[in-house]
N, C-alpha and C positions, 0 to 999 in steps of 0.2 A: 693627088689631084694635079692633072696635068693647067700648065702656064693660062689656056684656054678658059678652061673650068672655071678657075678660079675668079680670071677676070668677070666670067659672066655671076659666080656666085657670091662674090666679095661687093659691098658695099662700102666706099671711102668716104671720108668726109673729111672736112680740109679749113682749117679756120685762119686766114691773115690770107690777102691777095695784093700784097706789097710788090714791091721791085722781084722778089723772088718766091712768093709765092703764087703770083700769078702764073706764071712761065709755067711753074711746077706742075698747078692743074694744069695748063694748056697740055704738058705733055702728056701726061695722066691720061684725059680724053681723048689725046690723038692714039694712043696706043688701046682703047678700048676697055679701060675700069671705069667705071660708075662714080661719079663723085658729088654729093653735094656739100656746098659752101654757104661759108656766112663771114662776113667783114664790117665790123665797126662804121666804116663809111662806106652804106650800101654802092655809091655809086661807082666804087671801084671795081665790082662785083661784073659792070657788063657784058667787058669782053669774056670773060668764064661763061659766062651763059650763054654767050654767043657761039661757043666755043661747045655747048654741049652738058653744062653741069647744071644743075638744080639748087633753086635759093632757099633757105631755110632761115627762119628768122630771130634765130638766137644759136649760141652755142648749142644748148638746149638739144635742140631739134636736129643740130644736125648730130649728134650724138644718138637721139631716139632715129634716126635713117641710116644710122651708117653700121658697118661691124668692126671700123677703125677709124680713128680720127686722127687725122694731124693737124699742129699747130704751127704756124711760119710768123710769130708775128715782134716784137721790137724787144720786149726784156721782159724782165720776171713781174714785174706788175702787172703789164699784160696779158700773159700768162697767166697768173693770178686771179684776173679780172675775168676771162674767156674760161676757167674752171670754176670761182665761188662767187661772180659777180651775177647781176641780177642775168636772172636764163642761162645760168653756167649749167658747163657740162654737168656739177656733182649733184644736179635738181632734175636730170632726167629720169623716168619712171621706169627706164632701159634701156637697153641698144649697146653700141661698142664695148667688147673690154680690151680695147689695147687704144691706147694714148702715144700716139710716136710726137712728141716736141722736137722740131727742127731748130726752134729761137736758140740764142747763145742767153748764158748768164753763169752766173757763178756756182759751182757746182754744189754749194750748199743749198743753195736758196733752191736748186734741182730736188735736189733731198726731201728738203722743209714741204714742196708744194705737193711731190709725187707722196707721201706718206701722209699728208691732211687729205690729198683725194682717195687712197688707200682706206683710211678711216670712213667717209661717207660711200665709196663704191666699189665694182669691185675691177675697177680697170686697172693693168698691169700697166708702166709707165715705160718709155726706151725713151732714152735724151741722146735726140741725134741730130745734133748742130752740123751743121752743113757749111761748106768753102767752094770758092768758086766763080758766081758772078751770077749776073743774070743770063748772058748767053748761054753758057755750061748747064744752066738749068732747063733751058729749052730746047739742048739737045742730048739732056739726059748723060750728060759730064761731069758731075759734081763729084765732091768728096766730101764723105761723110762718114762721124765720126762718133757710134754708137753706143750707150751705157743700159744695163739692163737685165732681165733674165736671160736664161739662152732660148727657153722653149717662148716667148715673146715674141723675143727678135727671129728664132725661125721663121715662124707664123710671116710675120710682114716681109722679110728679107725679099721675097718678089717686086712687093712691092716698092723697095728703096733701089734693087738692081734696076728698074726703071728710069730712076730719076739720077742715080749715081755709077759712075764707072767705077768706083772705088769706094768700099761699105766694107768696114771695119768695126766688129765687137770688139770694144777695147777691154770689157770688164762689165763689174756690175753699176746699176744704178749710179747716176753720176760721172762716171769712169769719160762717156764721152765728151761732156763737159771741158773734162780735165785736160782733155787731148786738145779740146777748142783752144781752150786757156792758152796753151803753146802754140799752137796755130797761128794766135792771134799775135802772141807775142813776137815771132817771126814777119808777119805779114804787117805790124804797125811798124815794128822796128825798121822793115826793109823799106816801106813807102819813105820814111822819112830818110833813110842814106840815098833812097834813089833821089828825092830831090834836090837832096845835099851833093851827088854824083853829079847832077846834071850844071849846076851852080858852078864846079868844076869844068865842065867839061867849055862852059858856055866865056866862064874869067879866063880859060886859057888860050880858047882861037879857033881848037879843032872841029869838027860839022859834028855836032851831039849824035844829031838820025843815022849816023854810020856808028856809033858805037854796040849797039847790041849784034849785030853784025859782025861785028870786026873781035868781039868779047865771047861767040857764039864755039861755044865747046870745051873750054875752058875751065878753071876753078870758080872764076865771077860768075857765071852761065847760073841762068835761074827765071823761073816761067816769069818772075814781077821783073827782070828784068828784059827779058822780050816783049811783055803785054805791057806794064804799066811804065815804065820808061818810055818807048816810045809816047802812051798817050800824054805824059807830061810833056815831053819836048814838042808836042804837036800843040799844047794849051786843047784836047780833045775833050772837056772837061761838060760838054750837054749835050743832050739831054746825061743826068748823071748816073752813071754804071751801080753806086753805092752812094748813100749819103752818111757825110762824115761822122755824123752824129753816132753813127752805128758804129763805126770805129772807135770815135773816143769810149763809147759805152766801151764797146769792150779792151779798152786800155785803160778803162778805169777797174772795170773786172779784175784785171790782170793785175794792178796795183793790191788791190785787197787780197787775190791769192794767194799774191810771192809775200805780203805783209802775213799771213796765216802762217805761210811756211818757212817765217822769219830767215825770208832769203833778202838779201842786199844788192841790186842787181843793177850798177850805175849805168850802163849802155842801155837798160831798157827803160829805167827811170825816166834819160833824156829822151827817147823818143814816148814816154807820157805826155812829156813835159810839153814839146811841142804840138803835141795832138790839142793838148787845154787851149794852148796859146792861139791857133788854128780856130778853133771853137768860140773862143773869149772874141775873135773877129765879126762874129755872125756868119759865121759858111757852116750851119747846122746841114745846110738842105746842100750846100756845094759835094760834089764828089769826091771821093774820101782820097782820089790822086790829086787833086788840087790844091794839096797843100803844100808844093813845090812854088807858090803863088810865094807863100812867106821869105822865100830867097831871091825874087825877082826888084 
């Protein structure tokens, strides 16, 4: 089935229209698949349908319309909630068997939900946590990072080379989780040396704005510190790119991991540590770069 076909015979359906999973549909419709949605707080829902997608009024429903469904939405209780809560997917009478989860969480609790839905249905689960941003999502840039069968992930893989420039099977069931886990590990750890950089850069004299510049090519050289360095040195912090919350989730994630896999890991510890501290503020809803604010 050519790329065309598809689009016109595949039905999606897409539950969270957050910071990133809005973009997601938007791109989805502008490229011609089919999507109906549903979100906890309808009225986030309008630009999607402005946009061209169809409302449906529970998970429910959108699983009896769709022949896949994704999930974009904050942790595994929601998750949880969007598959055995009241109008969950696992009380549909039909419709999709493939399940792609975008959300991050810890790769058991990935396990724990996709094997309770396993038991009431018969959809096949991919846990494909995604990196990136909200622009990368809306020009179909992301990276993402896949767990699951392999004949599953074929099936959809059109449909993530849409949204992702980079869509990697890492393994099975779980596996992309795993991959997030590190992801994030990297990506909290880094936010908190970039601040810690720039706190440097600001006690010693030099123009901060010329540093990634001046660092470009080199062994420092790294996408957070071209993108997200600059936006700390600019205070570019609203409307917000990510809200922190999401980050500490998953620095808390990453705590109970490396505690699983009874690792000791004191440089990631302290950037937990500061994430809490950041949070313990009230900057739930601030951007997850803003916590270069703690050094100021």
């Amino acid at each position: 089935m050519n790329e065309t076909s598809m689009k016109k015979s595949l039905r999606l359906g897409f539950i969270g229209l957050g910071i990133m999973g809005r973009p997601m549909v938007e791109r989805l419709l502008s490229l011609g698949w089919r999507v109906t949605v549903w979100n906890l707080e309808a009225e986030m829902a309008q630009p999607a349908l402005n946009a061209g997608a169809k409302w449906a009024n529970s998970p429910r429903e959108v699983r009896e319309n769709s022949d896949v469904v994704m999930i974009c939405v904050l942790d595994a209780k929601a998750v949880e909630n969007c598959c055995f809560g009241k109008g969950g997917l696992a009380f549909a009478n039909d419709g999709a068997g493939i399940l792609v989860d975008f959300s991050t969480m810890n790769p058991d609790s990935t396990i724990s939900l996709a094997h309770k839905l396993q038991e009431k249905t018969d959809m096949a689960w991919i846990d494909a946590p995604i990196s990136g941003g909200p622009e990368p999502a809306a020009e179909g840039k992301l990276t993402l990072m896949a767990g699951g069968r392999v004949d599953a992930f074929e099936r959809v893989k059109p449909i993530l080379a849409d949204l992702a420039s980079n869509v990697t099977l890492m393994g099975p069931l779980s596996s992309g989780q795993a991959a997030k886990v590190i992801n994030q590990a990297i990506v909290g750890t880094c936010y908190t040396l970039m601040a810690e950089v720039l706190a440097i850069s600001r006690a010693s004299g030099i123009d901060a704005a010329h540093l990634p510049a001046c660092l470009e090519g080199g062994l420092a050289d790294s996408v957070i510190l071209q993108r997200i360095f600059p936006q700390m040195e600019q205070r570019a912090f609203d409307p917000p790119k990510s809200f922190a919350r999401q980050l500490n989730k998953d620095m808390q994630n990453l705590k109970r991991f490396c505690h699983e896999l009874d690792l000791d890991l004191p440089l990631i510890n302290a950037a937990i540590v500061r994430y809490s501290e950041f949070l313990a503020q009230g900057n739930e809803f601030s951007d997850s770069a803003s916590i270069s604010r703690l050094y100021e």
